[in-house]
BAZA-946093 format. One record per residue: x, y, z of N, C-alpha, C, O, CB in turn; residue in one letter. Coordinates in steps of 0.2 Angstrom, whole numbers, plus 5000, padded with zeros to 4 digits. Glycine has a CB too. Example, Ala and Ser with C-alpha at 12.3 -4.5 7.8 and 13.67 -1.06 7.14 Angstrom:
2
506649725039506249785039506649845039507149835042505749785045A506449895035506849955036506450005039506750065040507049975029S
# end
This chain:
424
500449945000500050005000500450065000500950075003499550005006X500250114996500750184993500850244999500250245002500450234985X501150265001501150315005500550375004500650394999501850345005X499950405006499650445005499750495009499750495016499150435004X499950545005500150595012499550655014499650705017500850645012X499050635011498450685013498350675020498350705025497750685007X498050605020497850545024498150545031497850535036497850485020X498850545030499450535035499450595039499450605045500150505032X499450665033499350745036498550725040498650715046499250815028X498050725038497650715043497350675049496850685053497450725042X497950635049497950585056498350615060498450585065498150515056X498650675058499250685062498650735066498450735071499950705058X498550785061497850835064497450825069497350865073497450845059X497250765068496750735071496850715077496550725082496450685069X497550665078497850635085498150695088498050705094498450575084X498450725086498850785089498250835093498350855099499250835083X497650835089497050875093496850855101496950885106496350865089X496650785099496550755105496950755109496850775115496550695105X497750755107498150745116498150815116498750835118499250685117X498050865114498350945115497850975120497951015123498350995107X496950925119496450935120496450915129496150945134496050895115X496850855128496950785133497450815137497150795142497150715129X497950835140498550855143498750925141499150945145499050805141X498550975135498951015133499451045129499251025123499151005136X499751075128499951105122500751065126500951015124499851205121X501151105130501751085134501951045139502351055143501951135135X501350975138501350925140501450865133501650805134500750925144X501250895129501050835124501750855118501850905115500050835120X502250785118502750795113502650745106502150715104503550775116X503150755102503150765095502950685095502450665093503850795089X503450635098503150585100502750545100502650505095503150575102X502450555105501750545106501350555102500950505102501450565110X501350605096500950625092501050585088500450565086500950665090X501550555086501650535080501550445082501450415077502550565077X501650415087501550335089500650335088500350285087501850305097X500350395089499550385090499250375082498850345079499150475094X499850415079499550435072500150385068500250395062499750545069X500350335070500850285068500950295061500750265055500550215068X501650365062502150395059502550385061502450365067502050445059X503350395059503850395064503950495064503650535061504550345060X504550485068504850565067504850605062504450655060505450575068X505450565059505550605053505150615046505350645041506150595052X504450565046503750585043503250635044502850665041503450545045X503350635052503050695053503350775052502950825053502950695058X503950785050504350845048504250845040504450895037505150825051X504050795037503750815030503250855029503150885024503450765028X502850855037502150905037502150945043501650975044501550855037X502450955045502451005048503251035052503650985054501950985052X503551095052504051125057504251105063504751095065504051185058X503751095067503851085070503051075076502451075075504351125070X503351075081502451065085502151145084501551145082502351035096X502451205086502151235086501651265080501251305081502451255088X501951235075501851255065501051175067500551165064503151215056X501351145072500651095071500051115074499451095072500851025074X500251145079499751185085499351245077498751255075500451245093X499651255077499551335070498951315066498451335067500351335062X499251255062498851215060498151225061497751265058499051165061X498151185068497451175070497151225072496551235071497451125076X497551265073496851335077497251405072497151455075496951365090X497451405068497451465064496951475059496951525056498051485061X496651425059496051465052495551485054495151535052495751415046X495251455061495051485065495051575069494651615070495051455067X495651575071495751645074495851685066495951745067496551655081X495851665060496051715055495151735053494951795051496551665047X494851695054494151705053493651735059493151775059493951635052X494051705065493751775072493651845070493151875069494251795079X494551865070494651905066494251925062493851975064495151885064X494151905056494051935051493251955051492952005048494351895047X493051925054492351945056492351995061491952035060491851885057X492652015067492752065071492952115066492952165069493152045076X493052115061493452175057492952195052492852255051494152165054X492752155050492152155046491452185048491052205044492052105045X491352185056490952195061490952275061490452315061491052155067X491752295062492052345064491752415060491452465062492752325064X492052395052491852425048490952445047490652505045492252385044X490752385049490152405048489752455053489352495051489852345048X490152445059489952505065490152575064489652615063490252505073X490852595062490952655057490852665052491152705049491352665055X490152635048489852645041489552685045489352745043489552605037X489252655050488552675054488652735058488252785057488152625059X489152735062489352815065489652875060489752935061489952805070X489652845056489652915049488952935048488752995048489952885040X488752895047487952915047487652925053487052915054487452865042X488052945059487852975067487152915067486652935069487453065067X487252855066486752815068486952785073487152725073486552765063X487052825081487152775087486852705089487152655090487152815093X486252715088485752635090486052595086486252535087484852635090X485952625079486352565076487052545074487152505069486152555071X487352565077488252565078488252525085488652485087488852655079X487652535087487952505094487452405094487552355098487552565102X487052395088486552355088487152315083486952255082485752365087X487552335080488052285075488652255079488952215076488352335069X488752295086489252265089488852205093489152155093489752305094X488252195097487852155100487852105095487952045097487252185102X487652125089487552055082488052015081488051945081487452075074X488652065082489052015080489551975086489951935086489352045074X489152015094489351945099489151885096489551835096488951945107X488351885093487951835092488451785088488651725089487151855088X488451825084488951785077489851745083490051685084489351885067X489951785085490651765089490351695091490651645091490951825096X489651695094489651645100489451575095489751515095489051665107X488951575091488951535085489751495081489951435080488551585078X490051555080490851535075491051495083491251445081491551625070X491151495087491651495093491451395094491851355094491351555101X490551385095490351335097490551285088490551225086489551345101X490651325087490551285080491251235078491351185074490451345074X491651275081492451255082492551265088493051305090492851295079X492151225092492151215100492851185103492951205109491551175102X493251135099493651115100494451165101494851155105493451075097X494451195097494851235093494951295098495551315100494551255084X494451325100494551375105494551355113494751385118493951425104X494351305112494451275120495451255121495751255126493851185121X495751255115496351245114496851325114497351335115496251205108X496351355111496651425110496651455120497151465123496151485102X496151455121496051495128496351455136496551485141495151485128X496251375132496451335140497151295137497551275142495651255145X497351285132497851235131498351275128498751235125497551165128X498351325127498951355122499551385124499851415120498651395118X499751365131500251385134500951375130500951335126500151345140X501351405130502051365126501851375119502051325115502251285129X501551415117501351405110501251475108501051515112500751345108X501351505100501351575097500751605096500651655092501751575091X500151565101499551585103499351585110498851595112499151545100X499951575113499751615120499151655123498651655127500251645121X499551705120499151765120498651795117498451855117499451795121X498351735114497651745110497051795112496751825107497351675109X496851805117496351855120496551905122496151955124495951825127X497251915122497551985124497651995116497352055115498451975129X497951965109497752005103497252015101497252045096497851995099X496651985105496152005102495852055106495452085102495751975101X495952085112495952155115496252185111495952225108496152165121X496652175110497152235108496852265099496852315096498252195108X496752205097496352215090495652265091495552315088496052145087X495352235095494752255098494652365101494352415100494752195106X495352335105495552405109495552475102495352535103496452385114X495952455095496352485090495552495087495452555085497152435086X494952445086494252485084494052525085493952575082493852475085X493952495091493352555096493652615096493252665095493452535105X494452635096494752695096494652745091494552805091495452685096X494652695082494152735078493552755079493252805077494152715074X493352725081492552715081492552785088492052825087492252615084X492852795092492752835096492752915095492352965097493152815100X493452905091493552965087493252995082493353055081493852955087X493152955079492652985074491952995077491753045074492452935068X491452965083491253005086491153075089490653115088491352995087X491653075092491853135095492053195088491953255088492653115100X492253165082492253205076491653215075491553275073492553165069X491153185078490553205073490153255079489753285077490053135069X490353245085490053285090489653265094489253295098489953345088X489753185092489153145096489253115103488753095106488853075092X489953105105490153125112490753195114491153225109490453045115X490753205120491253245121491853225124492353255125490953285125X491753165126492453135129492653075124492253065120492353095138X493253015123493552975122493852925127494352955130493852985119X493652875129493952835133494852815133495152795128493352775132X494952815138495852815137495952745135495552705137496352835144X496552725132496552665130496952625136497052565134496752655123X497052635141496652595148496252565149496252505150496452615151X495952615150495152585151494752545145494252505146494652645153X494952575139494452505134494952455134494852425128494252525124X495552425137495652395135495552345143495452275143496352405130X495552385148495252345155494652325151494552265150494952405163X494152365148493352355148493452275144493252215146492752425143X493752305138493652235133493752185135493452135134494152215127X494452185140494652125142494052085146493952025145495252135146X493852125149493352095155492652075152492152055155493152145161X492652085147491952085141492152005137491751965137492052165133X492751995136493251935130493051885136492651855135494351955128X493351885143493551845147492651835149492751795154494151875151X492151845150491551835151491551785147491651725148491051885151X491451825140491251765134491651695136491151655137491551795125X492251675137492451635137492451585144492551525146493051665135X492151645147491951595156491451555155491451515160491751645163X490851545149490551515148490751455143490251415143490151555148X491351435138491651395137492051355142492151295143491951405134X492251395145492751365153492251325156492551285159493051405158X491651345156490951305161490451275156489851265157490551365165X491051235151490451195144489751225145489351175144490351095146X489451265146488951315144488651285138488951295133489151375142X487951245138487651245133487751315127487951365129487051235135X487651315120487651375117486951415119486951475119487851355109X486351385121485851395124485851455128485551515128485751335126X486451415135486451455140486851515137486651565137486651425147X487451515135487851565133487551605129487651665131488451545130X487051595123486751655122486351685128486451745129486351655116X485851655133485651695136485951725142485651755146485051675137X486551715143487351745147487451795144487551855147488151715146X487351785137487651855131487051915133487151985132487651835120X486551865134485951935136486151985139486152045138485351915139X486251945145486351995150486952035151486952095153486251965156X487752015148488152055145488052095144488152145147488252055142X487652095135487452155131487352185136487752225138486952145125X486652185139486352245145486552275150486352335151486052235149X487152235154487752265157488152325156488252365160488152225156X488352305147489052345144488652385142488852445144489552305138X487852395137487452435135487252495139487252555137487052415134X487252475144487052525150487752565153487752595158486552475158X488152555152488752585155488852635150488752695151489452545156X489152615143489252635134488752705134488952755131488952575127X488152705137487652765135487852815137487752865134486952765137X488252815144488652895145489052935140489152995139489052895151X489652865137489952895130489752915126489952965122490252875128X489352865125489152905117488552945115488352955109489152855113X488352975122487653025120487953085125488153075131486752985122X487853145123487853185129487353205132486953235129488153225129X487353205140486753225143485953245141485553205143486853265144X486053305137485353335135485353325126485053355122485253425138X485753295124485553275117485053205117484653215113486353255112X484953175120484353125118484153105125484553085129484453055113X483453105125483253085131483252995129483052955125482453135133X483652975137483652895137483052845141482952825147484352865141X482752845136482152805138482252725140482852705137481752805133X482052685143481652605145481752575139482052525138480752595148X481352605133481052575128481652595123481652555118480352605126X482152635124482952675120483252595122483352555118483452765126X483452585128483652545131483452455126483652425122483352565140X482852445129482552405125482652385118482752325116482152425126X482652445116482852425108483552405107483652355103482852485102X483952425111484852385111485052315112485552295112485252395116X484352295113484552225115484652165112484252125115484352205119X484952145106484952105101484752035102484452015097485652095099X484752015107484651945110484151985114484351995119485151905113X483452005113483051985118482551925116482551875112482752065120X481951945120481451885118481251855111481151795109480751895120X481251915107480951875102481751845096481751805092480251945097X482251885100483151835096483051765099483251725096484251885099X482851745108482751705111482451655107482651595106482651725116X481951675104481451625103481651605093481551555090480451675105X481951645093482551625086483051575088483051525084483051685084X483351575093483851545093483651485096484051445096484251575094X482951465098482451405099482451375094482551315093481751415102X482251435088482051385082482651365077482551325073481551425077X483251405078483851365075483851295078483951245074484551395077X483651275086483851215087483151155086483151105088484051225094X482851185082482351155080482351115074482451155069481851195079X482351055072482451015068482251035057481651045055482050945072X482651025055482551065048482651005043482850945044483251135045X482351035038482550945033483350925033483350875037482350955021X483750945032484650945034484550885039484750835037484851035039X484450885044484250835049483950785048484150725048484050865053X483250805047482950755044483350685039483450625041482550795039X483450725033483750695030484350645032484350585029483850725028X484950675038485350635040485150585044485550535043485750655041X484650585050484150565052483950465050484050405053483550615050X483450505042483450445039483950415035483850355033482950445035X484650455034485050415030485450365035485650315033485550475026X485450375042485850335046485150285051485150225054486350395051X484750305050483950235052484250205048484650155050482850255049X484150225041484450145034485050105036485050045036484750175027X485650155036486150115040486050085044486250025042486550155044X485550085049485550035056484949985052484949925053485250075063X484750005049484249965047484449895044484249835045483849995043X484949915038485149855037485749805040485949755038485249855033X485949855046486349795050485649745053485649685055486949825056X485249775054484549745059484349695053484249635055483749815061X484449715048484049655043484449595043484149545044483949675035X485149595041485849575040485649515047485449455046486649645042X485549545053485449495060484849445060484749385062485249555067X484349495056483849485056483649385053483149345054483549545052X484249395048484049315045484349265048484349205045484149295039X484749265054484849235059484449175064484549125067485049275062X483749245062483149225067482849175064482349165066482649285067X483049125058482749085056482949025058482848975055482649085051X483549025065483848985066483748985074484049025078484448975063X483148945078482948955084483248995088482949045089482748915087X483948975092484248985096484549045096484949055100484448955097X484249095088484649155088484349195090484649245091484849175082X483349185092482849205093483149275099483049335098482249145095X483349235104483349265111484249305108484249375109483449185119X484649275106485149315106485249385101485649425101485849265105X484549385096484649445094484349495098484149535095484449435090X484349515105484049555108484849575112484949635115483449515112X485149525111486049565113486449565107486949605106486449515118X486249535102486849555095486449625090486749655086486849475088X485949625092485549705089485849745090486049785085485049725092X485849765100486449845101486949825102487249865106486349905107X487349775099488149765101488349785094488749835095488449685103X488149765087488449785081487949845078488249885074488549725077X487449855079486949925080487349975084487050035085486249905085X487949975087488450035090488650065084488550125083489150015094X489050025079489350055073488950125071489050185073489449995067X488550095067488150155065487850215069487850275068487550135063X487650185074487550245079487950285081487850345083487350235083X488650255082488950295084489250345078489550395080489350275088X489150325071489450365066488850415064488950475062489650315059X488050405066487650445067487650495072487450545071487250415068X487950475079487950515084488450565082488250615083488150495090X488850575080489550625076489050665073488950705077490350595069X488650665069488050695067487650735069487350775067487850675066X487750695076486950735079487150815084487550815089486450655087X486650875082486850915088486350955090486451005093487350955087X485750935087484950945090484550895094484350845092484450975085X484450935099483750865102483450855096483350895091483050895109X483150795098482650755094482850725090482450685088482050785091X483350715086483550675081483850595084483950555080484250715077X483850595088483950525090483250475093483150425091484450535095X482850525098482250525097481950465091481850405090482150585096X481850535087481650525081481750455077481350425074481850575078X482350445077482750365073482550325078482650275075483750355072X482250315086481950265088481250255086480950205088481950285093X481050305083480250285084480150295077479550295077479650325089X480550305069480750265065480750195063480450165059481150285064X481450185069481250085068480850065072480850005073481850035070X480550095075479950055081479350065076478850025077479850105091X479250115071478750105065478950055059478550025056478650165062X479650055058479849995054479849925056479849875052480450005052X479749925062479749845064478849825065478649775065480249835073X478549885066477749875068477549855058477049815057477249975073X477949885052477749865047478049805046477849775041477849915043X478549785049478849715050478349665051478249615048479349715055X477949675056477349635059477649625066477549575068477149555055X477949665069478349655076477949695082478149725088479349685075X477349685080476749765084477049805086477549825084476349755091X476649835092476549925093477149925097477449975098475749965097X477249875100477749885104478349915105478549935110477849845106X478849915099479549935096479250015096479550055100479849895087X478850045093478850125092478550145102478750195104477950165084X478350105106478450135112479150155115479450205117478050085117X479650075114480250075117480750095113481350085114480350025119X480650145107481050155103481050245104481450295103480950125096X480450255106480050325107480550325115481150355116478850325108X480250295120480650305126481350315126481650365126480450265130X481750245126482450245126482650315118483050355119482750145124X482350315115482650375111482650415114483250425115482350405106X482250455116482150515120482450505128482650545131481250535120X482550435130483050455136483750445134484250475137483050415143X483950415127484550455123484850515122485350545124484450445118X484250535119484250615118484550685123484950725122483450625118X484150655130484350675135485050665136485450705138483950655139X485250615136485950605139486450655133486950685135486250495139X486450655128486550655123486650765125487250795125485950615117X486050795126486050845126486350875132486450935133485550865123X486450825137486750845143487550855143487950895147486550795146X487650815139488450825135488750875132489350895132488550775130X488050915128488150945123488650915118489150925116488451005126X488150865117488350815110489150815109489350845104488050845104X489450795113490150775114490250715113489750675115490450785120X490850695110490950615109491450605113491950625112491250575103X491150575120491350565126491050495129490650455126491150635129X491350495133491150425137490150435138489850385137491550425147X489950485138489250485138489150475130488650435131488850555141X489250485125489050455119488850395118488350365115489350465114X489450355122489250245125488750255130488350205130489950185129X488750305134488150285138487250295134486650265135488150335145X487450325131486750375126486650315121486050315119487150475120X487150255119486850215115486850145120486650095117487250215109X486950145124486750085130486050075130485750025127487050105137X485850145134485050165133484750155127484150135126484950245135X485150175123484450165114484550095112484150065109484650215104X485050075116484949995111484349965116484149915114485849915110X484049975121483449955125482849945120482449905120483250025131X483049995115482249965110482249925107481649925104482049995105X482549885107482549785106481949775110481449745107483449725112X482049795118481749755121480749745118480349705120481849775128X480649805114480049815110480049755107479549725110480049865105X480349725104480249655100480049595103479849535101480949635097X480149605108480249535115479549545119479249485119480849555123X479249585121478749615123478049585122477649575126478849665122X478049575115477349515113477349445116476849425119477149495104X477949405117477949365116477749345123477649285124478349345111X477749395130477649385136477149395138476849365142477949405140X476949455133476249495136475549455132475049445134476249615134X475849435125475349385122475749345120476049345115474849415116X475649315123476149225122475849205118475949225112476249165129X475249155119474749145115474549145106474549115102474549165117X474449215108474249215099474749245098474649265092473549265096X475349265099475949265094476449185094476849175089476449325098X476349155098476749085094476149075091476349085085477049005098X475549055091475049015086475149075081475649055077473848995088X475149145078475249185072475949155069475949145063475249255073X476549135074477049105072476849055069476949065063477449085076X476648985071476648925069476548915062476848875058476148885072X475848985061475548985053476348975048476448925045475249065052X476749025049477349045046477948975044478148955039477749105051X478148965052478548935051478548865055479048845056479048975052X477948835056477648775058477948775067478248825070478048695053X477548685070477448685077478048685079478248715084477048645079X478648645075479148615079479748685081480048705086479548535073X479648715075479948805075479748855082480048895085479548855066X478948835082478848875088478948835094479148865099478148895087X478948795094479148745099479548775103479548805108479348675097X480248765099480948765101481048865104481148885110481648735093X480848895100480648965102480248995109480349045112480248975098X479948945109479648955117479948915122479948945128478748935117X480148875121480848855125481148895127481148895133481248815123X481448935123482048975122481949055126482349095129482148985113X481249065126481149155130480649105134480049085132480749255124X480949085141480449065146480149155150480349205147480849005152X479849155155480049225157480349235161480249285164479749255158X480949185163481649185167481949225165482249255169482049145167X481949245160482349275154482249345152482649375148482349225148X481649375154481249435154481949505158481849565156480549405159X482249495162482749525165483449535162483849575162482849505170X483549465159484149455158484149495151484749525149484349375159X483449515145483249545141483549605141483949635138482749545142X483249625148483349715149484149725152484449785153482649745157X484349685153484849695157485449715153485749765153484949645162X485549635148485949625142485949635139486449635136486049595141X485349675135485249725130485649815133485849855129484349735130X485649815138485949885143486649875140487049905137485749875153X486849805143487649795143488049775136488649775134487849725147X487449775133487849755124487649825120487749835114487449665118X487349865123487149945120487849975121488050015117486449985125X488249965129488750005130489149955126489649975124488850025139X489049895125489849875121490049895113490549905110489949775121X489149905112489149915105489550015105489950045101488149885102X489150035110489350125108490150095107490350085102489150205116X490650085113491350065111491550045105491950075102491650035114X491249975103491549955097491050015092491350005087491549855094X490750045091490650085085491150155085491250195080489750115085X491450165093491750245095492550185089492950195084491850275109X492550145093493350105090493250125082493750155079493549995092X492750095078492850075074492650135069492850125063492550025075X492450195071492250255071492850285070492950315065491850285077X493450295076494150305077494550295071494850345069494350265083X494650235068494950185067494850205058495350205054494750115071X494150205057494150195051493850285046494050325041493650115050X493250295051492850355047493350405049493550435043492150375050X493650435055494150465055494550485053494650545052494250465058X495150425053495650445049495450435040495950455037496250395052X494950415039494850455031494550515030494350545025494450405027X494550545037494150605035493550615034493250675035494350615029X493250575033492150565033491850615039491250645038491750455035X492250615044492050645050492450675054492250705059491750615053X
# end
């Protein structure tokens, strides 16, 4: 097999993230990186200078894009204070917190590296250049102000660069405290209102505009009705949908694949543990996917309708509806992290097996005689041998324990294969 060095470049990317993530920037050496990403040394000096040129890598296209939209933001507040439009010079810096905190979670990993792991590296001081970028704005923006006679003072660049700082380091206290994006915008609410209410003394003077509740009011980028926007981003769109049903199929046909097993009695009972043990894979290549409630949900009570059109009754969409939705939960508690709770989050959904099992206790009866029709007495015979209701716990139990083996071998296999090609 030929050397590919796209491939080898981004396993190095990818392993190096983790331990930088995992230990640090000046804990983790070239080494290590390179036995994770099974490179030798001097392979990896093909692609990169050095660790810090690796560090670069990972988090500079990001801060070039912070940037660049802080400046882009910038410009747009000096369009607007040329045209003495204070409310809206001041509602384009609120918008674009909104936008900062979107780009930030979006490359959630990347800034948690820049802010907590970037010690020993030529991003150290990342929140201090971006003050200082910040501080070099505002200063136009101030001054041209005061050019236009819409305040009488300018803030020393002291004090905006105290204010900024303490403004940057909020935003970020809510990454340091894995902060749903949820909660951090409505953090950002009350910011904005904080910083809003201080800013009015600069930039209006006394008896030029009377400041009203409702003056006040209109500054608030994020109030209820941005709130109730940003509910509806997290509300499920065909985008989702779509991927939704593209990975149900996935699972589906490993479920079919198992499924003809079941014409051999004694596979009856053990598909209730080989379901969520190799039912991990997919899921967990689904879960990389998922970063709204209900989508996992939803793929429960998908197959719990596909199995009821199976002829497998109502029962799979109850326990595909439940364990989904206490998936879901675990899932958004994480803030959809592929973490040790992503195997617990699919321990819980492989429980929707137990939907399949459930007729044959609660209507014993007319589900072996509807059997027998199919596949005769001697077939149902050995079948009802096989799920006494001794076996009713060991169901729930072992379905629990091959849900969590299955999330691991899907996280390994996930690791191993989608990863290092890049798919995810």
């Amino acid at each position: 097999m030929g050397y590919d060095y796209e491939q080898t470049h981004q396993s190095i990317l990818i392993n190096a993230k983790k331990l930088f993530l995992l230990k640090g920037y000046e804990r983790t050496n070239i080494r290590e990186i390179c036995t994770q990403s099974g490179v030798t040394n001097g392979a990896f000096y093909k692609h990169f200078e050095s660790k810090d040129d690796l560090f670069a890598s990972i988090v500079g296209p990001c801060v070039s894009q912070l940037k660049q939209m802080y400046l882009d933001a910038s410009e747009k507040s000096i369009e607007c204070m040329e045209d003495e439009k204070i409310i809206e010079t001041m509602k384009v810096g609120n918008e674009a917190l909104t936008q900062f905190i979107y780009y930030i979670y979006q490359n959630i990993d990347e800034f948690n590296l820049l802010v907590f792991k970037s010690q020993g590296t030529s991003y150290a001081n990342f929140i201090e250049e971006l003050v200082n970028l910040s501080v070099l704005e505002s200063k136009r923006l101030f001054e041209l102000a005061k050019k236009r006679g819409l305040i009488d003072k300018v803030v020393s660049e002291r004090s905006l660069h105290m204010i900024t700082h303490s403004y940057f380091t909020a935003v970020f206290e809510c990454i340091k405290h894995e902060y749903s994006i949820e909660e951090t915008l409505v953090e950002a609410n009350t910011l904005i209102d904080f910083f809003n209410a201080g800013w009015m003394k600069y930039y209006l003077r006394n008896n030029n505009i009377f400041i009203s509740k409702r003056l006040l009011s209109n500054l608030m980028v994020i109030k209820k009705e941005d709130l109730m926007n940003t509910a509806q981003s997290t509300k499920l769109k065909g985008k989702d949908l779509i991927t939704v049903g593209i990975y149900t199929v996935f699972y589906l046909m490993i479920m079919l694949a198992l499924g003809f097993l079941g014409f051999i009695p004694i596979f009856i009972p053990l598909l209730a543990f080989l379901t969520p043990l190799f039912g991990g894979i997919p899921f967990m290549l689904f879960y990389s996917k998922v970063k709204k409630f209900g989508m996992i949900t939803l793929m429960g009570i998908i197959i719990g309708l596909l199995m009821f059109l199976f002829g497998m009754t109502f029962w799979p969409i109850i326990t595909g509806s439940i364990f989904g939705l206490f998936a879901d939960l675990i899932a958004k508690a994480s803030n959809y992290k592929k973490d040790k709770k992503a195997i617990w989050c699919h321990g819980i959904f492989g429980m929707w097996i137990i939907g399949n099992f459930v007729t044959f206790y609660v209507n014993r009866a007319a589900t072996f005689q509807s059997l027998s029709m199919d596949y005769g007495a001697e077939y149902v015979s050995k079948v009802s041998n096989l799920l006494p209701y001794g076996l009713i716990p060991v169901i729930i139990v072992g379905s629990f324990i091959c849900g969590i083996l299955g999330g691991i071998l899907g996280k390994a296999v996930f690791k191993k294969h989608f990863e290092h090609a890049g798919i995810v």
